[in-house]
TIFIMI-723856 format. One record per residue: x, z, y of N, C-alpha, C, CB in turn; residue number from 1. Coordinates in Angstrom, 3 decimals, decimal comma, always signed. Glycine has a CB too. Layout:
<rs>
(r (X Z Y) (X Z Y) (X Z Y) (X Z Y) NUM)
...
</rs>
This chain:
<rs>
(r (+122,464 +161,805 -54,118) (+121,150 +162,306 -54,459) (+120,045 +161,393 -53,970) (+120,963 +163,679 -53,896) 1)
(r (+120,159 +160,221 -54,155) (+119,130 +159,338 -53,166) (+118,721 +158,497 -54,339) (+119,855 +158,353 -51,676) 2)
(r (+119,602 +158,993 -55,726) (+118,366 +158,004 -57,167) (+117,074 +158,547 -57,643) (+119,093 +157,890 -58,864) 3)
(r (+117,008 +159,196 -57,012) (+115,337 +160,069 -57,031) (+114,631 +159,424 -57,787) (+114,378 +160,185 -55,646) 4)
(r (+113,947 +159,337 -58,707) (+112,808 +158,531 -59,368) (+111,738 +159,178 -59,211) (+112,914 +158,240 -60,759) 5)
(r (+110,442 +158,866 -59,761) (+109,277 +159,836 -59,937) (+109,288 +159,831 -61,385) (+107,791 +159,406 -59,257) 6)
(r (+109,706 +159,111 -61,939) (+110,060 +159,568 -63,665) (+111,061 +160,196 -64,107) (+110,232 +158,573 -64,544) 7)
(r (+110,751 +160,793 -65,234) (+112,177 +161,382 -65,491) (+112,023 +162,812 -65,635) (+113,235 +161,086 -64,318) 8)
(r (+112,867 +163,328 -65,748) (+113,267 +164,863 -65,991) (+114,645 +165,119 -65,260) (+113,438 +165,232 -67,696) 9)
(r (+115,051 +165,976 -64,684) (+116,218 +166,372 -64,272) (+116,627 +167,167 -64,837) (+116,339 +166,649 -63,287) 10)
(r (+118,443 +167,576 -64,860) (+119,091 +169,085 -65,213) (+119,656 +169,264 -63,880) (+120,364 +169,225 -66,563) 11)
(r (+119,580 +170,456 -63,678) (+120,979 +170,849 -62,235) (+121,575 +172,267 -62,338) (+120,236 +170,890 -60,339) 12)
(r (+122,715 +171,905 -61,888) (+123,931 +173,453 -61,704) (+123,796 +173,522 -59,975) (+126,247 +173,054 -62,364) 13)
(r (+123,354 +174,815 -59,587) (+122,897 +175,029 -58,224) (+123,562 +176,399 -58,179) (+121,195 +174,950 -57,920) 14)
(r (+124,896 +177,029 -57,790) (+125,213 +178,152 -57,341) (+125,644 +178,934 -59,383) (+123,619 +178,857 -56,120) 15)
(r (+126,308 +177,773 -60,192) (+126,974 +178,083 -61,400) (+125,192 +178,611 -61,816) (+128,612 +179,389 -61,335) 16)
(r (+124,430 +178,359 -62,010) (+123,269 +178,669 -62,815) (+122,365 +176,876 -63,003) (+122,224 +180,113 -61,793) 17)
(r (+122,015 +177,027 -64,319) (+121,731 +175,722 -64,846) (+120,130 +175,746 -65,022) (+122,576 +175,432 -66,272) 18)
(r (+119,364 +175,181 -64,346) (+117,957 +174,546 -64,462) (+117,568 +173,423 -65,071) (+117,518 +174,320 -63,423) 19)
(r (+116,887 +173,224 -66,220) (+116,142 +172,056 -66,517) (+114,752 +171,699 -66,386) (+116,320 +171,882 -67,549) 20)
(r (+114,531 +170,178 -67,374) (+113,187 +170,347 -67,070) (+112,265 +169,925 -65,670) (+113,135 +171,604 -67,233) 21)
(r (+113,417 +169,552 -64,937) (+112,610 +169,318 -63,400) (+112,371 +168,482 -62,864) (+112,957 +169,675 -62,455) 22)
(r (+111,100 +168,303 -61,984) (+110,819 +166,628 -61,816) (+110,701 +167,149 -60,257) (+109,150 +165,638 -62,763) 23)
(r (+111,226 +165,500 -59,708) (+111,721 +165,857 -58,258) (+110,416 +165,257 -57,622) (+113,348 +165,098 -57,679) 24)
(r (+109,897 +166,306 -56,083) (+109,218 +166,496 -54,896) (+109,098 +165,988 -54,175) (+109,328 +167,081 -54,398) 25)
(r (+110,160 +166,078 -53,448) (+110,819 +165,804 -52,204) (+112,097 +166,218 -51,931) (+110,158 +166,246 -51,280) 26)
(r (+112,663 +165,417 -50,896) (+113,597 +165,900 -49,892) (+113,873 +165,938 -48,518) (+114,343 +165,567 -50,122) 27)
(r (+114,040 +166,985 -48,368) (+113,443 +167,470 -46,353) (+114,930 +167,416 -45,537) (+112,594 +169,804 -46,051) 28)
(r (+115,143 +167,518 -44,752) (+116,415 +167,391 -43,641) (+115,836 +168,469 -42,628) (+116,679 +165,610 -42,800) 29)
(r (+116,291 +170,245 -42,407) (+115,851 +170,675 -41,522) (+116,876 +171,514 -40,714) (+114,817 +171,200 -41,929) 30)
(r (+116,981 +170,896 -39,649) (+117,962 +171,596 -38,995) (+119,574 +171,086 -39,622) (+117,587 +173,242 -39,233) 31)
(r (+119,774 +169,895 -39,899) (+120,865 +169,469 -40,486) (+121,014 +169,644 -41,479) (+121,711 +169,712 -40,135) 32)
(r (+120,560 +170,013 -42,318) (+120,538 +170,942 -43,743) (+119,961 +170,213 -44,498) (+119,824 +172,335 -43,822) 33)
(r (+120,252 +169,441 -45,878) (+119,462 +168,967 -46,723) (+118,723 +169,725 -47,668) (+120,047 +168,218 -47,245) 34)
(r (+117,492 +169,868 -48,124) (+117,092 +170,623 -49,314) (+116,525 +169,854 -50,207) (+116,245 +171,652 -49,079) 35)
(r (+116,083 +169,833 -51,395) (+115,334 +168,854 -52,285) (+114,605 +169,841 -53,590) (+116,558 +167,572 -52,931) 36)
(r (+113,653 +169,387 -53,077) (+111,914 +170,496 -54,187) (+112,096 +170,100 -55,433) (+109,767 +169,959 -53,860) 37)
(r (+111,795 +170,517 -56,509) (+112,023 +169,814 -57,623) (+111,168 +171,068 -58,427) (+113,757 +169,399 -58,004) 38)
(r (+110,361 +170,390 -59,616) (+109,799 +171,278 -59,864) (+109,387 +171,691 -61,674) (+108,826 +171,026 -58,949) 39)
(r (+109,447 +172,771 -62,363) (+109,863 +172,939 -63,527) (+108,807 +172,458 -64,842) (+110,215 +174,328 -63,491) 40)
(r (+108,778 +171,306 -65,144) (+106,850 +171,242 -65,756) (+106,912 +172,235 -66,870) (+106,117 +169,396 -66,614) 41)
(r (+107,898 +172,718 -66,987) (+106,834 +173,790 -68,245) (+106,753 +174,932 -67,693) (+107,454 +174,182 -69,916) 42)
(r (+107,188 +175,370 -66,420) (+106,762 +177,002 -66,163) (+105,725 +176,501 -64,576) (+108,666 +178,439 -65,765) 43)
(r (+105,539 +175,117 -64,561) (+105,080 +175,243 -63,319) (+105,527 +175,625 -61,852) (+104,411 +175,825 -63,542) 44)
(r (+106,881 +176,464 -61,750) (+107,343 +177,006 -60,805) (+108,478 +175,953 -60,193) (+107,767 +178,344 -61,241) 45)
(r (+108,253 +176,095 -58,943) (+108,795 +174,869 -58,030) (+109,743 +175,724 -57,007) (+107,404 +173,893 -57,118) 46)
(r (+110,992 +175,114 -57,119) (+111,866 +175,388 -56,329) (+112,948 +174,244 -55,454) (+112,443 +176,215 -57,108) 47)
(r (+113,067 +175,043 -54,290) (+114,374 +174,216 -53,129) (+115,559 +174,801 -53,593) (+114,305 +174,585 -51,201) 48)
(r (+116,246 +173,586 -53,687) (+117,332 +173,921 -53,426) (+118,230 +173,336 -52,005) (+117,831 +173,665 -54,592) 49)
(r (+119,530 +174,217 -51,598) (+120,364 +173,811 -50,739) (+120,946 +172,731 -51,266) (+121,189 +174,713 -50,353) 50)
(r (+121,121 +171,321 -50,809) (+121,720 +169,960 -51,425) (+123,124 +170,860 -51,161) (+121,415 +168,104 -50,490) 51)
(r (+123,888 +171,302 -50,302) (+125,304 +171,537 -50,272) (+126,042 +172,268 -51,408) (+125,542 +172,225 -49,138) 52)
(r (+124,908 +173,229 -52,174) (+125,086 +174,422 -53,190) (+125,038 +173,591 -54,730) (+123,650 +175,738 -52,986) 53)
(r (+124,447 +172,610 -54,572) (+124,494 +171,810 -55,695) (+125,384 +171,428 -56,299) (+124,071 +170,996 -55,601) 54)
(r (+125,572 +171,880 -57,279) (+127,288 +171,197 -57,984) (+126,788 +170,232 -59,238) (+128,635 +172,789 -58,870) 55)
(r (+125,881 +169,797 -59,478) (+126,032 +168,715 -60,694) (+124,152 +168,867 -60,511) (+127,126 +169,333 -62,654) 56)
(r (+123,781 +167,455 -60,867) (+122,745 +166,888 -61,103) (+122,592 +165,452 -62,107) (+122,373 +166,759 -59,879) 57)
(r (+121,735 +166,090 -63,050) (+121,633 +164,919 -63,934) (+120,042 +164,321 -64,333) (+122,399 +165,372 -65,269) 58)
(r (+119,635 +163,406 -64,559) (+118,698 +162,876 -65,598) (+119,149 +163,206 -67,320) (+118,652 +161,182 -65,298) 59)
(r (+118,075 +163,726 -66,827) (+118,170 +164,161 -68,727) (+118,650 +163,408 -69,857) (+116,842 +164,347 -69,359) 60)
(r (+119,687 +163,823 -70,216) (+120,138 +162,665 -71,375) (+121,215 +162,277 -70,801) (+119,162 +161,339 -71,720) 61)
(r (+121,587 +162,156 -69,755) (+122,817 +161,498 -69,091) (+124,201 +162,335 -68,551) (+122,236 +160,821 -67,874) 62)
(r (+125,006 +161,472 -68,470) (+126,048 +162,556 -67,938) (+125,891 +163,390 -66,595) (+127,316 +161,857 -67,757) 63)
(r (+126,374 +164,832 -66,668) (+126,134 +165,254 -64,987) (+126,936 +164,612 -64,052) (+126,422 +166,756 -64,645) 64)
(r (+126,526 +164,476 -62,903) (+127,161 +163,863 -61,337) (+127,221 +165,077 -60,322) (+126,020 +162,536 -60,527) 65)
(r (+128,923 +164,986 -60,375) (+128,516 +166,497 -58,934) (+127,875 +165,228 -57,385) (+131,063 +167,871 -58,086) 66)
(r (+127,665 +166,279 -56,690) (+126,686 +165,857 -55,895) (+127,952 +165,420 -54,580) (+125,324 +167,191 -55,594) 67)
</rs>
């Protein structure tokens, strides 16, 4: 998870539920724990996820990568 761009669009499978649409924030380290913000441009609504809960992350258009 460290190809982060500021361009782009993301897809992700986070806990078997699929999000698109998302352009990445940040990523924080708290308490050992990775999380990474990413956020939805067409509903506006911005969410963390747990990096460990993550099972596949992609750039749009591309194949998914489990994490």
């Amino acid at each position: 998870m460290n190809g982060f761009t500021k361009n782009g669009f993301y897809e992700l499978i986070y806990k078997n539920e699929r999000f698109s649409f998302l352009q990445y924030i940040r990523k924080d380290v708290i308490c050992d724990v990775c999380y990474i913000t990413l956020k939805n441009v067409i509903t506006g609504e911005t969410m963390t996820f747990d990096k460990s809960e993550v099972r596949g992350l992609k750039i749009a258009g591309e194949e998914a990568n489990a994490s």
